[in-house]
C-alpha positions in Angstrom: 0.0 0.0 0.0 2.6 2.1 1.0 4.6 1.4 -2.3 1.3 2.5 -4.4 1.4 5.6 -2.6 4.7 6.2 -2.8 3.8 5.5 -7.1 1.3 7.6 -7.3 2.7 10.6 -5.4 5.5 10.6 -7.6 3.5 10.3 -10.8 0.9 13.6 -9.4 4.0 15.2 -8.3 4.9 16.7 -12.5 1.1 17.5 -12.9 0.9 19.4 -9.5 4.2 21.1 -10.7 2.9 21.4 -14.1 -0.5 22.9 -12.6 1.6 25.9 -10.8 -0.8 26.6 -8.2 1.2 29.8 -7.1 -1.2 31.7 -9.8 -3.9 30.3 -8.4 -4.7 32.9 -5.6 -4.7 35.4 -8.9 -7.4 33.8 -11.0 -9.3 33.5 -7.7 -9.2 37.4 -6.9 -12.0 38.3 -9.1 -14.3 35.7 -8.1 -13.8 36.8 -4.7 -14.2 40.3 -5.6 -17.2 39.6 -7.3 -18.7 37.4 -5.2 -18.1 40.7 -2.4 -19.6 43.1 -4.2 -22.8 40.8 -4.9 -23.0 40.3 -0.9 -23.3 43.8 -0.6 -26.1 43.6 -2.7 -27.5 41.1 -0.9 -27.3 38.6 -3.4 -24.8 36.2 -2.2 -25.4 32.7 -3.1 -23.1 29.7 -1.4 -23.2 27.7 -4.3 -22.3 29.7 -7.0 -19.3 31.0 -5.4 -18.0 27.5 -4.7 -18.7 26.7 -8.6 -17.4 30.3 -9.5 -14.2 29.5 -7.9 -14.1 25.4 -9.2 -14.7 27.2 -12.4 -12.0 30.0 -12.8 -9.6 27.3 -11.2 -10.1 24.8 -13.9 -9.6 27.3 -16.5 -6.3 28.4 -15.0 -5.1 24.9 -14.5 -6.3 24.3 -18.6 -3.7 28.0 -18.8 -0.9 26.6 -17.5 -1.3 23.1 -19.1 -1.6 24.7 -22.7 0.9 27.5 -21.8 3.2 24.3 -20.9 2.7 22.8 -24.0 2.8 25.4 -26.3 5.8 26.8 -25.1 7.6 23.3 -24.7 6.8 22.3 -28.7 8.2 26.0 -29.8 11.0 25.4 -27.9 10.5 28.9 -25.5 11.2 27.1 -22.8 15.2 26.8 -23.7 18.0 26.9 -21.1 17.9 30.4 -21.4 14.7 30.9 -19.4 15.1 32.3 -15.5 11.9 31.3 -14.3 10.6 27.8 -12.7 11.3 25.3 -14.9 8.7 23.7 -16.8 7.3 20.2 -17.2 7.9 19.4 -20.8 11.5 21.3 -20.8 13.2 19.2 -17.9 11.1 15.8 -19.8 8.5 15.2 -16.5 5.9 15.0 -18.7 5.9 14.6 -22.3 4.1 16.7 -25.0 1.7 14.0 -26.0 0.7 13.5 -22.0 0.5 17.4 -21.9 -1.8 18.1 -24.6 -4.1 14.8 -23.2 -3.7 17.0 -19.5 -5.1 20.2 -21.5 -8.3 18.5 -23.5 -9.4 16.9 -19.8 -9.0 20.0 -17.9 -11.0 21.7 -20.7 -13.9 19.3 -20.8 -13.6 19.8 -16.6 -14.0 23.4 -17.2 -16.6 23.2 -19.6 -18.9 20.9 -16.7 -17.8 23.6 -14.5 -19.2 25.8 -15.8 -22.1 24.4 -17.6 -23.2 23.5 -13.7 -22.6 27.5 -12.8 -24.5 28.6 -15.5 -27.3 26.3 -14.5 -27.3 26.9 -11.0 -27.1 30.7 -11.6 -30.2 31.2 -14.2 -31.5 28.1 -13.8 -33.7 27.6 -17.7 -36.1 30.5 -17.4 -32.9 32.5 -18.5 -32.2 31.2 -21.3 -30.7 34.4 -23.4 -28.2 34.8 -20.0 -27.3 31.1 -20.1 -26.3 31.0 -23.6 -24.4 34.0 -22.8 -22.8 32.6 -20.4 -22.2 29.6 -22.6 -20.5 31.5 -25.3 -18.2 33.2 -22.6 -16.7 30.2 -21.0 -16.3 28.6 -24.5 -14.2 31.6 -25.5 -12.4 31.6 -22.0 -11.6 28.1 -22.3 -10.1 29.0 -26.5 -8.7 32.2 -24.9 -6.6 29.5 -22.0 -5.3 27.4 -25.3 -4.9 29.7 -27.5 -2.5 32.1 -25.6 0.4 30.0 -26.9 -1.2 27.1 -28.6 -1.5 26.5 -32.1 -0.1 28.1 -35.6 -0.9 32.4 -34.3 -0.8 31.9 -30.4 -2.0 35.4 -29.4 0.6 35.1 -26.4 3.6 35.5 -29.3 1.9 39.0 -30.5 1.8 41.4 -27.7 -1.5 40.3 -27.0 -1.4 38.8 -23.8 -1.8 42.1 -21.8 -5.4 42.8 -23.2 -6.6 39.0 -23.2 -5.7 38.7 -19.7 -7.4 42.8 -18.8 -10.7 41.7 -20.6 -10.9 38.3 -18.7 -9.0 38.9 -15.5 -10.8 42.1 -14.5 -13.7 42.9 -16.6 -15.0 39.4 -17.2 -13.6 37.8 -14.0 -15.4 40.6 -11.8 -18.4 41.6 -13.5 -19.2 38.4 -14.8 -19.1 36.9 -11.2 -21.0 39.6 -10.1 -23.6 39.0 -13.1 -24.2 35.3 -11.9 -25.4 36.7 -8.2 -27.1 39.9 -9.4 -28.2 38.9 -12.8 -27.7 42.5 -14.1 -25.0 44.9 -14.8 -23.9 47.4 -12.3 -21.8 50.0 -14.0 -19.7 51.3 -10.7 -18.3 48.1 -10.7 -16.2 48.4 -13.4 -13.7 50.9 -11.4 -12.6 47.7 -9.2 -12.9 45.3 -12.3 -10.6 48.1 -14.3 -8.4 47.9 -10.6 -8.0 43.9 -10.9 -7.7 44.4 -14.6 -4.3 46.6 -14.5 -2.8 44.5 -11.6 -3.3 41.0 -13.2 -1.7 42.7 -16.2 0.9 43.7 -14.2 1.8 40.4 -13.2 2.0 39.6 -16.5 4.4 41.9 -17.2 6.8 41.2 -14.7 6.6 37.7 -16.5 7.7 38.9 -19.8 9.8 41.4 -18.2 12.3 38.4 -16.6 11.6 36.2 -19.5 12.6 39.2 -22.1 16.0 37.6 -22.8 14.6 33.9 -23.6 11.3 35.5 -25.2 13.7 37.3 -27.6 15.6 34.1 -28.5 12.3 32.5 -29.5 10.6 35.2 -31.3 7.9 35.6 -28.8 7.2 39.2 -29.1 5.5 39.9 -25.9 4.3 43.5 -25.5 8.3 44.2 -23.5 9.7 42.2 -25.9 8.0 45.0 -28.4 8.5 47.9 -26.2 11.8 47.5 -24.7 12.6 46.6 -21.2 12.9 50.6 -20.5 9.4 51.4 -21.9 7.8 48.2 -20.1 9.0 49.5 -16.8 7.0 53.2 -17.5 4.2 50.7 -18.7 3.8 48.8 -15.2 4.1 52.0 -13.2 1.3 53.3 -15.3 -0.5 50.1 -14.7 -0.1 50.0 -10.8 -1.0 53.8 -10.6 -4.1 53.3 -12.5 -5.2 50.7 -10.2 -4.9 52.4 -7.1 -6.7 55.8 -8.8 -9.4 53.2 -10.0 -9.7 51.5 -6.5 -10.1 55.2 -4.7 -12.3 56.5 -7.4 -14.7 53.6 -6.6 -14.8 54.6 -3.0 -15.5 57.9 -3.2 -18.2 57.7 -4.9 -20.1 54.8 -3.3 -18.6 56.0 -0.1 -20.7 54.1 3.3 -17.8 53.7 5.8 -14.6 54.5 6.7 -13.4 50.4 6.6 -14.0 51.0 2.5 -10.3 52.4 2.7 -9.2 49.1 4.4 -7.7 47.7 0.9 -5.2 50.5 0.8 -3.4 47.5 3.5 -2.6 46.0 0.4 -1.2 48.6 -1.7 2.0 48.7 1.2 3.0 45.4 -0.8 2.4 46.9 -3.9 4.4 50.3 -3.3 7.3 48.0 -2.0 7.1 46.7 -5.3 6.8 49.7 -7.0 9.9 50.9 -5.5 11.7 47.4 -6.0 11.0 47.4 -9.9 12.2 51.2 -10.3 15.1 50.6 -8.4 16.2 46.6 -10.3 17.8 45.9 -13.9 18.2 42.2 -13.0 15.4 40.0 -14.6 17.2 37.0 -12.7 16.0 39.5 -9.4 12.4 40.1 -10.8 10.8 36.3 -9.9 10.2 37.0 -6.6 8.7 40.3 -7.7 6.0 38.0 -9.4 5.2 36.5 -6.3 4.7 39.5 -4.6 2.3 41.3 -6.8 0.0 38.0 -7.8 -0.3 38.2 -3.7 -0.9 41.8 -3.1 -3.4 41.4 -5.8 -5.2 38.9 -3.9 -5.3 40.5 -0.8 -6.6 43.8 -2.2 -9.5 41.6 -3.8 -10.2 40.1 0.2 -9.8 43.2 1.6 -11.3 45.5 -0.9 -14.4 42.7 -0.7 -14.5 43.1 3.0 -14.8 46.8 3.1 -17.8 46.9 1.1 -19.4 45.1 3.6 -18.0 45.6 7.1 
């Protein structure tokens, strides 16, 4: 018994690996956020938060997968890269295992959220349900496609906007949509707030990967714009969030605990300071960490001043 446990640890251990669930706090935060501001509505619902979350999990795992493969077949992932190292590039897991590992965890997320869908609008709301239906289809071509395939968008600057539009906007005012079952127009300041700092973890990514991304032709947005320009680019991006985050505030202003999230832009000025003051990419990993947290915590606590 103890052997088959021992044999199947070690055969989960290049799929957990491969799964990198460091980013999942990050594809949670909009759910989260979401799930807050619909609670301050009144309209929290148990279930669909659990199947929000299994949901936006699923899709991230399907992310990395495909980002794994895609990456590994191109050949990005050379000896030249600074970050983890990936499953197919050290030969844990092989490309045809990998692209098996991205079509399951794209039918998962497809149940996922064919059961959120159902749970949210039930079938007397059928126009919002096949809306729905069409969004998590694209989400789940959006996860492959990033660098999958003949013209991944991931290798043409792209990535920033994919991951705004479905990171912030999508990930927070959908989530909200599936409580409230309507659009609420304030909440796009603290989507537009998740929005820039998601992208800004991105661009930390391609802003330590530059030198590899270069090698292989995958012309990120710092890859186009020079590692000079993409350093302007994410102080803009922080700056905005924080202006977005206040502006909410302000004007749906109820109690003084609303500035509570401002707890998590102390990380975020500390890395602020850290990416002004660094020309090391080996340095900037850690700097990835940092800000995928921070981002999280500003979605709790941001959450939990709307309804303290």
């Amino acid at each position: 018994m103890v052997k088959l446990i021992n044999r199947i640890f070690k055969e989960m251990k290049p799929w957990v690996q491969a799964a990198r669930l460091r980013t999942l706090p990050l594809s949670m935060s909009g759910i989260i956020l979401g799930a807050f501001l619909a609670h301050s509505y009144q309209k929290f619902d148990g279930l669909i938060f659990l199947f929000a979350l299994f949901t936006t999990i699923s899709l991230q795992v399907l992310s990395n997968f495909a980002n794994d493969y895609g990456d590994g077949v191109k050949g990005t992932d050379a000896g030249h890269r600074i970050g983890p190292k990936r499953a197919l590039q050290i030969g844990a897991i092989s490309p045809k295992q990998m692209l098996r590992g991205v079509y399951i965890s794209a039918i998962i997320a497809f149940l996922f959220a064919v059961i959120l869908i159902y749970l949210s609008f039930g079938v007397e709301n059928f126009k919002y349900s096949i809306c729905f239906l069409v969004l998590g289809i694209l989400s789940i071509v959006a996860s492959i496609k990033y660098t999958v395939g003949k013209n991944p968008y991931g290798y043409y600057g792209l990535g920033d906007v994919f991951v705004f539009l479905f990171f912030g906007l999508l990930s927070v005012l959908g989530s909200l949509f599936l409580f409230v079952r309507q659009f609420e127009i304030l909440a796009l300041l603290p989507a537009f707030t998740l929005g820039f700092l998601s992208v800004g973890v991105l661009n930390v990514n391609n802003m330590r990967d530059s030198v590899s991304d270069r090698l292989s032709n995958k012309n990120t947005l710092v890859v186009k714009m020079g590692d000079g320009f993409a350093k302007k680019y994410h102080y803009c991006l922080l700056i905005l969030a924080f202006v977005f985050a206040l502006t909410y505030v302000l004007f749906n202003y109820k109690s003084p605990f609303q500035f509570i999230y401002l707890i998590s832009f102390i990380p975020i000025t500390s890395h602020f300071i850290t990416i002004y003051k660094n020309n090391d990419p080996k340095k900037l990993d850690p700097e990835l960490k940092k800000l995928a947290l921070s981002t999280f915590l500003f979605s709790v606590l941001f959450g939990l001043g709307q309804i303290l």
